[in-house]
C-alpha positions as a printed Julia matrix, in Angstrom:
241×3 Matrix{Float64}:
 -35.41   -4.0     4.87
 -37.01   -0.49    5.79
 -40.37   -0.86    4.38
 -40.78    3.27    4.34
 -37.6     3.25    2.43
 -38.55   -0.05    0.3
 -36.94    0.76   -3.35
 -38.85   -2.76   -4.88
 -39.0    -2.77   -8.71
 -37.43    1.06   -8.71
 -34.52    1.22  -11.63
 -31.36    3.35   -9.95
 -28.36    4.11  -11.89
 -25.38    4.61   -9.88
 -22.62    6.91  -12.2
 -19.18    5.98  -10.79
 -20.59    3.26   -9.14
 -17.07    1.47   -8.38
 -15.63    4.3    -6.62
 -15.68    4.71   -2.64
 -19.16    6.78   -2.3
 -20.69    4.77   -5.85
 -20.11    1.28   -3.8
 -21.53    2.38   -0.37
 -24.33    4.49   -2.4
 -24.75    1.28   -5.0
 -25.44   -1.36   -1.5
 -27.52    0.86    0.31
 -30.45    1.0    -2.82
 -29.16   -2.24   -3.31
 -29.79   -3.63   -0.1
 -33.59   -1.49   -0.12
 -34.32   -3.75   -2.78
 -33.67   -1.94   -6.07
 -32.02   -3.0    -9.03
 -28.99   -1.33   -9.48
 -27.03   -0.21  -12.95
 -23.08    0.3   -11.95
 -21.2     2.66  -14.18
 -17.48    2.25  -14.7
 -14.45    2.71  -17.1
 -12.08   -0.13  -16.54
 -13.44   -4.13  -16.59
 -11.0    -4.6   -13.85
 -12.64   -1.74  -11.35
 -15.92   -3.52  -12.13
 -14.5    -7.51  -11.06
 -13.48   -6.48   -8.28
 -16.71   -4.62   -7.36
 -18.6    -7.37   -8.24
 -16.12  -10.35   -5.92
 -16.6    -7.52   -3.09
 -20.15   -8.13   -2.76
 -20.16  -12.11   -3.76
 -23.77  -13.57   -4.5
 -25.1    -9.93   -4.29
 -23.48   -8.67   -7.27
 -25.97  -10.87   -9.21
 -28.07   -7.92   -8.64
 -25.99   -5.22   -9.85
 -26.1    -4.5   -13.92
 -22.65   -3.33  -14.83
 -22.2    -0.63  -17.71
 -18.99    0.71  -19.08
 -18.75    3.94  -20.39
 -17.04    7.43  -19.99
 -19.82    9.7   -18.61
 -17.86   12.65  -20.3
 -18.85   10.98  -23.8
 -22.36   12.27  -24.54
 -22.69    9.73  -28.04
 -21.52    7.05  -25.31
 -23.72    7.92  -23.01
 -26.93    8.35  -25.14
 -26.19    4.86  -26.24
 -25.24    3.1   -23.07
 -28.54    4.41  -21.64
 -30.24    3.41  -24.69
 -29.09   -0.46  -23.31
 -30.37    0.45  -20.09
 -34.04    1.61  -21.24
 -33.92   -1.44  -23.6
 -33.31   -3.84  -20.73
 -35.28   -1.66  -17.43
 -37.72   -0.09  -19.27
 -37.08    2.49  -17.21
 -34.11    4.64  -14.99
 -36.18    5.81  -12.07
 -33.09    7.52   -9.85
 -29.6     8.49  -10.93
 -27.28    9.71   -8.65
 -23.88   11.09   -9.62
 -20.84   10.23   -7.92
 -17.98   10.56  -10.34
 -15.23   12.99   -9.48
 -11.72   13.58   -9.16
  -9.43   15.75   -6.77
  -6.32   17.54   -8.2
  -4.61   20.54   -6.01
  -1.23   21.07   -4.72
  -0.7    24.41   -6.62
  -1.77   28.06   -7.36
  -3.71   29.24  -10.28
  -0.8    30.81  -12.07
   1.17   28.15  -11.91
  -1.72   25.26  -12.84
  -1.7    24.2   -16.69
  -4.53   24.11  -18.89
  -4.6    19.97  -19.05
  -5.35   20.27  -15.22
  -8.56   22.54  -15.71
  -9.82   20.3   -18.44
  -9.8    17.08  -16.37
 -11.19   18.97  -13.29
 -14.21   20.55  -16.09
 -14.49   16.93  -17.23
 -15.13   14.84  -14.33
 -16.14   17.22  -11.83
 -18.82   19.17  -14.44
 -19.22   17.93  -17.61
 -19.6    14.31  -16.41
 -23.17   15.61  -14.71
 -24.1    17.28  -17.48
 -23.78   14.64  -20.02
 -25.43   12.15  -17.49
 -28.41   14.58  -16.46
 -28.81   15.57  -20.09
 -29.24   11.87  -21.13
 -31.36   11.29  -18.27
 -34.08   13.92  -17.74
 -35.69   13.38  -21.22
 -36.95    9.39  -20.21
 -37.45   10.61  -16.65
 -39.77   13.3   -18.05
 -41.68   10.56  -20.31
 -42.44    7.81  -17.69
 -43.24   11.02  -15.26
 -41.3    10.08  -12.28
 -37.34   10.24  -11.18
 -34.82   11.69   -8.52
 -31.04   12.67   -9.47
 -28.93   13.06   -6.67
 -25.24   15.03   -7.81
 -22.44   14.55   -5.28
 -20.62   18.29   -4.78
 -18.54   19.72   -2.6
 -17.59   21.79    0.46
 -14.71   23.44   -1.77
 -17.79   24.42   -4.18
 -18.55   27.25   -1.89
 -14.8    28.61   -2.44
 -11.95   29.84   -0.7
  -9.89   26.54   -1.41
  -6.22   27.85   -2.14
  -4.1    24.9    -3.75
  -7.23   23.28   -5.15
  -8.75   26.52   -7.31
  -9.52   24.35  -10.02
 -11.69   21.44   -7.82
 -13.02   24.21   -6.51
 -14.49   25.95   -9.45
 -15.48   22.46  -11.27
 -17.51   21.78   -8.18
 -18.91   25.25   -7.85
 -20.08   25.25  -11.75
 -21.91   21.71  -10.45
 -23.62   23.0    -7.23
 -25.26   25.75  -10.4
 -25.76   23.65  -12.72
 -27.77   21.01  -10.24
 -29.52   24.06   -9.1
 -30.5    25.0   -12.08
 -31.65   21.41  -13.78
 -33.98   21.44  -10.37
 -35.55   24.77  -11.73
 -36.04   23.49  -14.93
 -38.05   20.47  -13.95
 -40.43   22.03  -11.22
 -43.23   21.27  -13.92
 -42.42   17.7   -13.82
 -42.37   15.07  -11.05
 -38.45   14.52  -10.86
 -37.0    15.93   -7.49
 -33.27   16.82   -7.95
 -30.99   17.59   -5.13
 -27.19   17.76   -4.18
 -25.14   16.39   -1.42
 -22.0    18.45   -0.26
 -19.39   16.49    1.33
 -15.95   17.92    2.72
 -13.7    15.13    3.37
 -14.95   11.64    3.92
 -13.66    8.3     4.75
 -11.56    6.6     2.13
  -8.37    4.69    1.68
  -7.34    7.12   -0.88
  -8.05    9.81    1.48
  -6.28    7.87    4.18
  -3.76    7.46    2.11
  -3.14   11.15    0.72
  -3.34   12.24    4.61
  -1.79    9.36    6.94
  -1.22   11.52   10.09
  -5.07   13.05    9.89
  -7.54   11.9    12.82
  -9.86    9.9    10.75
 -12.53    9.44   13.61
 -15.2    12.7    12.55
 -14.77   12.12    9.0
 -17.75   10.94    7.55
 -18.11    7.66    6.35
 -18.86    6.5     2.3
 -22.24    4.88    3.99
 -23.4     7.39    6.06
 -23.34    9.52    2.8
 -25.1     6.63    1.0
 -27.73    6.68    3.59
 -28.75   10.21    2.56
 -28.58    9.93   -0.64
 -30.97    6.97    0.0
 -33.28    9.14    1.7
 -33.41   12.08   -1.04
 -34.47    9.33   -3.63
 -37.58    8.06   -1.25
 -40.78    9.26   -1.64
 -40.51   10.7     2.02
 -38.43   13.59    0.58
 -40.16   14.58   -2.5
 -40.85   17.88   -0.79
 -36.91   18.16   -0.83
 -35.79   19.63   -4.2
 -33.09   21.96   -5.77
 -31.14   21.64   -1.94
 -27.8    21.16   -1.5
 -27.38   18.85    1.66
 -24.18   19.27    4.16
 -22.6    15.71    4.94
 -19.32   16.88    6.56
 -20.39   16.49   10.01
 -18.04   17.74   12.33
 -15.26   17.82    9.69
């Protein structure tokens, strides 16, 4: 363990903690000795998380919930104050990808889901989250962007725009707090390691993309005490990419 980066007795909540980035992201605070609270939809995502990391996963507190559902989410973090006492970091890494076509000819079911995961999903988590943070006067939110925030993304208008509408909102939330001690920040990956991203580009050179645990690592970092002076940034991870 790092002592500088020690996360003892800290409370981090890990939205889309199943996924790629929410694994890596959910070991590394895991491993710097916090306890971690894994948010997922499906039981089935969550088993195999859990037989991934074997006598680990004792550590991990699983919650499922859609993070789009603010009654949901008021109550699932209701559970999680009940049994914490307290959610000290949350970090945001649900998403989704859809592209492939041009705005006149994407449908209005396409916007929606890319509004839902890729905005509203932050919202209702930060929302939920910002009111306890404010009362026990500490906490750190992390919100995993994108690249394709910054625009000029033909094929994947609607990612783009979701993500962009995150980058302000973030930005935003870390003006709002300024009077309190909660430090919230942004990450802004392009393309990073996956096997869904392997998958969805088989002849790519996969050697400079950026790996889910080098991303982890920085989140880790933003959440330390060591960055507190770091707040309402949006952090390039694409590396060479």
């Amino acid at each position: 363990m790092t002592p500088e980066l020690s996360f003892k007795n800290r409370i981090a909540l890990v939205a889309g903690g199943t996924g790629a980035l929410g694994r890596a992201v959910s070991a590394a605070f895991a491993r710097e000795g916090a306890h971690v609270i894994v948010t997922y939809r499906r039981q089935p995502e969550f088993d195999e998380f859990r037989s991934q990391f074997g006598a680990m996963s004792e550590g991990f507190m699983g919650v499922m919930v859609d993070a789009t559902d603010a009654t949901a989410v008021a109550l699932a973090l209701k559970h999680v104050l009940t049994n914490t006492g307290a959610v000290d970091i949350l970090v945001n890494t649900i998403g989704g990808y859809h592209g492939g076509k041009r705005i006149w000819e994407e449908d209005l079911a396409s916007y929606e889901q890319m509004m839902s995961l890729n905005l509203k999903a932050g919202f209702v988590l930060a929302g939920a989250v910002i009111p306890a943070m404010i009362r026990q006067n500490r906490g750190w939110i992390v919100n995993v962007a994108s690249r394709a925030a910054y625009g000029k993304s033909p094929g994947a208008a609607l990612y783009s725009a979701s993500k962009a509408g995150a980058l302000a909102l973030f930005d935003s939330l870390a003006e709002e707090v300024k009077a309190y001690p909660i430090n919230v920040n942004s990450v802004v990956p392009s393309i990073f390691d996956t096997p869904a991203n392997r998958r969805a580009m088989p002849a790519a050179d996969y050697e400079n993309w950026p790996k889910p645990e080098e991303i982890a690592e920085v989140i880790l970092f933003l959440c330390s005490p060591q960055a507190r002076i770091i707040h309402g940034a949006a952090i390039p991870v694409y590396g060479r990419t």
